[in-house]
C-alpha positions in Angstrom: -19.2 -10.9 -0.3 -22.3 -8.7 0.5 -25.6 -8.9 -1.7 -25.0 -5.1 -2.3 -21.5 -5.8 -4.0 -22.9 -8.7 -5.9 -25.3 -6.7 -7.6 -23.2 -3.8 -8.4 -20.2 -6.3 -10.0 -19.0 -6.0 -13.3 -17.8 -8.2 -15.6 -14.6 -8.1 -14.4 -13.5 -10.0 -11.6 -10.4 -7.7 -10.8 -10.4 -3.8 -9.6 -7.3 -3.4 -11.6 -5.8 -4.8 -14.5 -3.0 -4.2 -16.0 -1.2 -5.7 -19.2 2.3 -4.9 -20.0 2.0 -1.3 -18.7 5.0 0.8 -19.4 5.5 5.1 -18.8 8.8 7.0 -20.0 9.6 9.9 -18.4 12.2 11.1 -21.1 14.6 8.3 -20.4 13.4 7.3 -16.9 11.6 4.4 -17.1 8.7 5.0 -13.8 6.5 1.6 -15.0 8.6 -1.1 -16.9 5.9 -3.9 -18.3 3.9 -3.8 -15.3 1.1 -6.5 -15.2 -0.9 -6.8 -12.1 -4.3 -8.1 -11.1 -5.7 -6.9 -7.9 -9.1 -9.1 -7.4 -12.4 -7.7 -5.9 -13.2 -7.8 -2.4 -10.7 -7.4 0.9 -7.6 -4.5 1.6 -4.6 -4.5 -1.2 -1.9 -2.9 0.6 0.7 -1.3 -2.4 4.5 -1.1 -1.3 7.2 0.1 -2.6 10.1 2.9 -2.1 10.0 6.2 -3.5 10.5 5.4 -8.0 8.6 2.2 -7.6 6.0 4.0 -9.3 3.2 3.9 -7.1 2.0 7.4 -8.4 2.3 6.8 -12.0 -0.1 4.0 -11.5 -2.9 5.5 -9.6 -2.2 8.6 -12.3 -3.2 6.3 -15.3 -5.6 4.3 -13.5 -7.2 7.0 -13.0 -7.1 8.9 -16.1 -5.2 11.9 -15.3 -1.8 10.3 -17.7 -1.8 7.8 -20.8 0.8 5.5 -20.5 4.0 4.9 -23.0 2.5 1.5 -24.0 -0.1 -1.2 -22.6 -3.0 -1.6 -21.2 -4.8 -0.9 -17.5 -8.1 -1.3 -16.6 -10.1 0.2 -13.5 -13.7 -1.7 -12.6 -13.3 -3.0 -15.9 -12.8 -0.1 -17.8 -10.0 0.9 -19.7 -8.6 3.7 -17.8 -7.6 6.5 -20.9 -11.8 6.3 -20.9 -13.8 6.7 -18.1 -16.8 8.3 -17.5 -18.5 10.4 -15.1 -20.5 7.6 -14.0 -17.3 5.1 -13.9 -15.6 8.1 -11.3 -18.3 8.4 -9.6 -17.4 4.5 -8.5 -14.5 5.3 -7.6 -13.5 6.5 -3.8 -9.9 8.7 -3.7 -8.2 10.0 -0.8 -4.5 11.0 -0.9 -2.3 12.8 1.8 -3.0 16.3 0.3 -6.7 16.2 2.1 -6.9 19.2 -0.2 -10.6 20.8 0.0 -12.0 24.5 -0.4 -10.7 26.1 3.4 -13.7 28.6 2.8 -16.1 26.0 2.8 -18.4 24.9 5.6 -18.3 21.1 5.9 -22.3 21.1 5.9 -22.1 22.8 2.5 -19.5 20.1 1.0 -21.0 17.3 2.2 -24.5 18.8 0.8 -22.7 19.3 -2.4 -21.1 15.6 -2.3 -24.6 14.5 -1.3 -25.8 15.6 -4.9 -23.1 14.7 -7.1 -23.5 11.2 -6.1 -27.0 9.6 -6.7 -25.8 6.3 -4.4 -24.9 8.7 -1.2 -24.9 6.9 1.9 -25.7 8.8 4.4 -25.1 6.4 7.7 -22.1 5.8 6.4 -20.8 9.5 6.5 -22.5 10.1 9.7 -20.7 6.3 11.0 -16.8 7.8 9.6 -17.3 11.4 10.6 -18.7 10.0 14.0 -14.8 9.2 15.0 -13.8 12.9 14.9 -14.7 16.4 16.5 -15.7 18.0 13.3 -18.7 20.7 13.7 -21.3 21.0 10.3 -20.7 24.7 10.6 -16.9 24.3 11.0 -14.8 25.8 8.2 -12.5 23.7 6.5 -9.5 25.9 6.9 -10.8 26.1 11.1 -10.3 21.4 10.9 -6.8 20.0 12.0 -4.8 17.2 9.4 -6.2 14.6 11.6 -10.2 16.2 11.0 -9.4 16.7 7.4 -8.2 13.7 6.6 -11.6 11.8 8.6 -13.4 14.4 6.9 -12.1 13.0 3.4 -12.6 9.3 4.3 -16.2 10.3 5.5 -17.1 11.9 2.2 -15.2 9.0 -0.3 -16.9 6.2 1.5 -20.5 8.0 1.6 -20.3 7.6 -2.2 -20.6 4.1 -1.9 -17.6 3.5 -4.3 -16.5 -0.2 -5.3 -13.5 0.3 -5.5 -11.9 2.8 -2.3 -8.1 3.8 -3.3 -6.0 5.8 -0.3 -2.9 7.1 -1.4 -0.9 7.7 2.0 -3.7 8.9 3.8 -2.0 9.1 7.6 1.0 11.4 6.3 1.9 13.9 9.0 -0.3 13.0 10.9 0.0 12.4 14.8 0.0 9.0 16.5 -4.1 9.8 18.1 -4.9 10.9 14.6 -3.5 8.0 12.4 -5.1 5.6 15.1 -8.6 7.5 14.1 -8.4 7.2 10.8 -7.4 3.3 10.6 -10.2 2.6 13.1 -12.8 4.9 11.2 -11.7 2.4 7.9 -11.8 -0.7 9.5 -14.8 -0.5 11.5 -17.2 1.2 8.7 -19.8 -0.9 7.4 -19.2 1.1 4.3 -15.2 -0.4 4.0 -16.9 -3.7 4.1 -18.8 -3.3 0.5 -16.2 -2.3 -1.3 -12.5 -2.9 -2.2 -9.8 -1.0 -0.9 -6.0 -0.1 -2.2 -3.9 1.2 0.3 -0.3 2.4 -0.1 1.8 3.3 2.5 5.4 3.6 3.8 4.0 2.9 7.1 4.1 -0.7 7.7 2.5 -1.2 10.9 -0.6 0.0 9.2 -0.6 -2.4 6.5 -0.1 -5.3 8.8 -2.7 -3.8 10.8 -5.1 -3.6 8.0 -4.0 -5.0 5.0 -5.0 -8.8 4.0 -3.0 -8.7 0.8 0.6 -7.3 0.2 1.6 -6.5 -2.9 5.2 -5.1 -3.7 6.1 -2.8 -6.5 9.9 -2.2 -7.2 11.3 0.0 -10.1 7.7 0.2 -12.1 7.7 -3.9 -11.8 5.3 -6.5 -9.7 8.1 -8.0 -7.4 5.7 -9.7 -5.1 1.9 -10.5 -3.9 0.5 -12.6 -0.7 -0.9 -12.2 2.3 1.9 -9.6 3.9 2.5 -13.3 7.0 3.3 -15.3 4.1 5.7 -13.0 2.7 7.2 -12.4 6.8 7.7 -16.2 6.5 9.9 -15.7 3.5 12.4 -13.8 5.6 14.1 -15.0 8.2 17.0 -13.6 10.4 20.1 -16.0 11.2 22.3 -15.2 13.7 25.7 -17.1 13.4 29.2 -16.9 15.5 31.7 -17.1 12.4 35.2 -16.5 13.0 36.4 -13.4 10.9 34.4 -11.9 8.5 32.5 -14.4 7.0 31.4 -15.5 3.6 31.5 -13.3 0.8 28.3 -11.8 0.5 27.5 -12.9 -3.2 28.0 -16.4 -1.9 25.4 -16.2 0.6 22.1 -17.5 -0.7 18.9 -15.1 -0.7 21.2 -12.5 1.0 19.0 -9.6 1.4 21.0 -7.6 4.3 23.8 -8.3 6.5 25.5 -7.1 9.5 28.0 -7.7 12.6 26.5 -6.7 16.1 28.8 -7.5 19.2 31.0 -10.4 17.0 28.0 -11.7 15.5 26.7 -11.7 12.1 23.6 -10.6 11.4 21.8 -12.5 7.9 18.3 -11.5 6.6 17.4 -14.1 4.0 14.6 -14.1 1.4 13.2 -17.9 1.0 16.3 -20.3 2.9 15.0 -22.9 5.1 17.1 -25.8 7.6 19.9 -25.7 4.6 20.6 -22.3 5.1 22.0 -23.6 8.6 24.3 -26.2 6.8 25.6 -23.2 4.6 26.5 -21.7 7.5 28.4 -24.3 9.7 30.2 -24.5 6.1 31.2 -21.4 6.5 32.5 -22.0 9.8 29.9 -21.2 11.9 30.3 -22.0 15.7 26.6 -21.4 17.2 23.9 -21.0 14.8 20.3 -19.1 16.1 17.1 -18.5 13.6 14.1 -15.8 14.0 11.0 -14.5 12.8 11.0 -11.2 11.3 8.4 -8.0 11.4 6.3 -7.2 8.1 9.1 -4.1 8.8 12.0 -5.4 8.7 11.1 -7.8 6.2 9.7 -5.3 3.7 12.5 -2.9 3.6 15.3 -5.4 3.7 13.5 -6.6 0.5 13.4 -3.0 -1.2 16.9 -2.2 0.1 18.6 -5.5 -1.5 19.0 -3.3 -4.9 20.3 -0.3 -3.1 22.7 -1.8 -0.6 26.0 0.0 0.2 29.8 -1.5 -1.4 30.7 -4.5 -0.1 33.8 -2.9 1.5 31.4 0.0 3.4 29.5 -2.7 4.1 32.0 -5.1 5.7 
């Protein structure tokens, strides 16, 4: 932890706190209980797939919705009160990369320059460094790929503790996503402060992510280190006369398949005994692998929305 961090720390030792959080939608339920505790320091990569209620949660973390019932808490702050100091703490960069096309980007960073008293001006100059972008360039005249440096460039130059990107790299191209994750993980600036970064992307998060943390229907299904949770998952490949097992006997089934007379398992937590199950079934050769972050991820978020057994078959 750098000395600047250290004196800038709250009481709090999490970013974000949340206590039995809840939002209705009418009947829709987008966060159901929620409590999460995402600690200071390092990259928090947020998963989920579309519903998990990702958005909700940034929304009321940052003010902009009250929930249905609980509590969350930003830097220490309950979130239904922040000020414009507390914002001003807080970096935001979504996929819109929505800024005035009119605008020069001199005159915007000029303008960012003044609304934040803590403006760090090597570490604009270090972000916007990995792009082609002009002072007297208009906004409307910069690529996705520019605008979305351009947005990193001015969120991080606010020295903010706590840096939240909500699909940054959306549309863009392969040369531009590779700029913008190497303009984040080589900044000084990253280093001092805490990042959240959700994405559907993930080779990103196991590119830059040290923490993995899984949301599924407005609930905390999981957080570790995204190779601890790839060492939950493993993929069994078994020569088994017929079809098989029934799938609701197979242990930690998350998805299955048959390739070429082979069935294909993906398991959630099954070590050597899973092997046993197998030869039980009737298995004649039995092979075990490692999985990608990938794979692993969306067979986990799939497992609830899996076809019929008999489509599945």
């Amino acid at each position: 932890m750098t000395t600047r961090m250290t004196t800038r720390m709250t009481t709090s030792e999490h970013v974000i706190e949340t206590d039995g959080l809840s939002r209705r939608y009418g009947r829709k339920l987008a966060l159901d209980r929620l409590d999460l505790r995402i600690p200071r320091g390092r990259i928090h990569a947020i998963v989920g797939a579309n519903g998990a209620g990702k958005s909700t949660l940034f929304r009321i973390l940052l003010g902009f919705l009250a929930p249905s019932d609980g509590e969350a808490r930003i830097l220490g702050r309950d979130s239904q009160w922040l000020t414009p100091e507390d914002r001003g703490r807080i970096g935001f960069v979504n996929e819109e990369h929505t800024l005035p096309g009119w605008m020069r980007v001199s005159a915007i960073a000029d303008m960012q320059r003044r609304a934040y008293p803590r403006w760090n001006a090597r570490a604009y100059d270090e972000v916007i460094g990995h792009y082609r972008v002009l002072p007297e360039q208009k906004v409307g005249q910069l690529s996705r790929g520019e605008r979305a440096g351009f947005n990193l460039a001015l969120a991080l130059a606010q020295s903010p503790e706590l840096l939240i990107l909500d699909e940054p790299t959306l549309g863009l191209d392969v040369v531009a996503k590779r700029a913008f994750l190497e303009s984040l993980m080589y900044s000084n600036a990253a280093d001092d402060c805490t990042v959240i970064y959700c994405s559907h992307q993930m080779e990103e998060i196991e590119r830059v992510a040290d923490n993995l943390i899984i949301l599924e229907l407005g609930r905390l299904m999981h957080m570790s280190a995204p190779e601890e949770f790839c060492a939950r998952v493993s993929h069994w490949v078994a020569d088994i006369p017929f079809k098989g097992p029934e799938p609701a006997t197979i242990p930690g089934l998350l998805e299955r398949q048959r390739l070429d007379g082979l069935h294909h398992y993906l398991v959630l937590d099954q070590d050597a005994a899973f092997a046993e199950f197998l030869r039980g079934a009737g298995a004649r050769s039995i092979q075990s692998m490692p999985v990608s972050l990938d794979r692993a991820v969306n067979a986990f978020l799939a497992k609830n929305h899996a076809a019929p057994a008999a489509a599945a078959a």
